[in-house]
C-alpha positions as CSV (number, residue, x, y, z in Angstrom):
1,X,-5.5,-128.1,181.8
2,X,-5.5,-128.9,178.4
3,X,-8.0,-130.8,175.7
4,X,-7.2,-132.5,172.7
5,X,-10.8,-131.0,171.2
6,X,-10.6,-127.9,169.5
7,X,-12.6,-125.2,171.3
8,X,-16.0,-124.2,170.7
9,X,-15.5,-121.0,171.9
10,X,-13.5,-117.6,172.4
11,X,-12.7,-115.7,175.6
12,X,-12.5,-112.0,175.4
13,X,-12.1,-109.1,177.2
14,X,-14.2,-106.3,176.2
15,X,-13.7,-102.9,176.7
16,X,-16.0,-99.8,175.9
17,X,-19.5,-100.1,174.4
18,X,-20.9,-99.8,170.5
19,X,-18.5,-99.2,167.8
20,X,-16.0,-98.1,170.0
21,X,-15.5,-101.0,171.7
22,X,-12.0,-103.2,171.6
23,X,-12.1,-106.6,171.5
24,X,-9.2,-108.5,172.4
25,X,-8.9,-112.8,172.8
26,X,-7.3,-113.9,175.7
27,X,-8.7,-117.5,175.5
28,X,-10.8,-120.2,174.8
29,X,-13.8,-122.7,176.2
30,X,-15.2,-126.1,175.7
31,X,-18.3,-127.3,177.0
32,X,-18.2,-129.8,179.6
33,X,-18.8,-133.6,179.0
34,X,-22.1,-133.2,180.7
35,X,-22.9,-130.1,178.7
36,X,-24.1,-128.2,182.3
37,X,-20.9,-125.8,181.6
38,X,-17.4,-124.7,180.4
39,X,-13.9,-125.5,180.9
40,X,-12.5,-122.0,180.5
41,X,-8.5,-121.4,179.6
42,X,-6.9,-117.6,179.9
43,X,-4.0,-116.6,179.2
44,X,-3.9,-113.5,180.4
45,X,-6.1,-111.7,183.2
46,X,-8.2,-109.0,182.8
47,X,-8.3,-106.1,185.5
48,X,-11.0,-104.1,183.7
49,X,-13.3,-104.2,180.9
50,X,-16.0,-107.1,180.4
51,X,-15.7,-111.0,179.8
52,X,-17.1,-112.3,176.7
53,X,-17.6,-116.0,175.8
54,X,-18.8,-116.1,172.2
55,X,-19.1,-119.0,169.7
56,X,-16.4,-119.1,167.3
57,X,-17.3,-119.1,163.7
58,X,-15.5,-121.3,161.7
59,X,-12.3,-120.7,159.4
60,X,-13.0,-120.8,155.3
61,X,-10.0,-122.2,153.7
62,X,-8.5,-118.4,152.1
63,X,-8.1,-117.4,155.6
């Protein structure tokens, strides 16, 4: 499933606590038109670690 809207928001597997923690994306989410959830799309499955959805911040222009 695909959206032509940008997402709102990353996917990431977390692994580890504090500073040592690793952080790696492995998708994206969009709220749903009735704003009650997400549409959620991975691409990759995690078999350990934690699932974070976190609001993306947005890109300046000398990134």
């Amino acid at each position: 499933m695909t959206t032509n809207k940008k997402p709102t928001h990353g996917v990431y597997i977390v692994e580890g606590e504090g500073d040592k923690a690793f952080w790696t994306k492995i998708g994206a989410a969009w709220p749903t038109s009735s704003g009650d959830g997400f549409t959620i799309q991975l691409s990759a499955l995690p078999v350990n670690g934690r699932l974070v959805v976190q609001k993306l911040k947005a890109k300046r222009d000398d990134e």
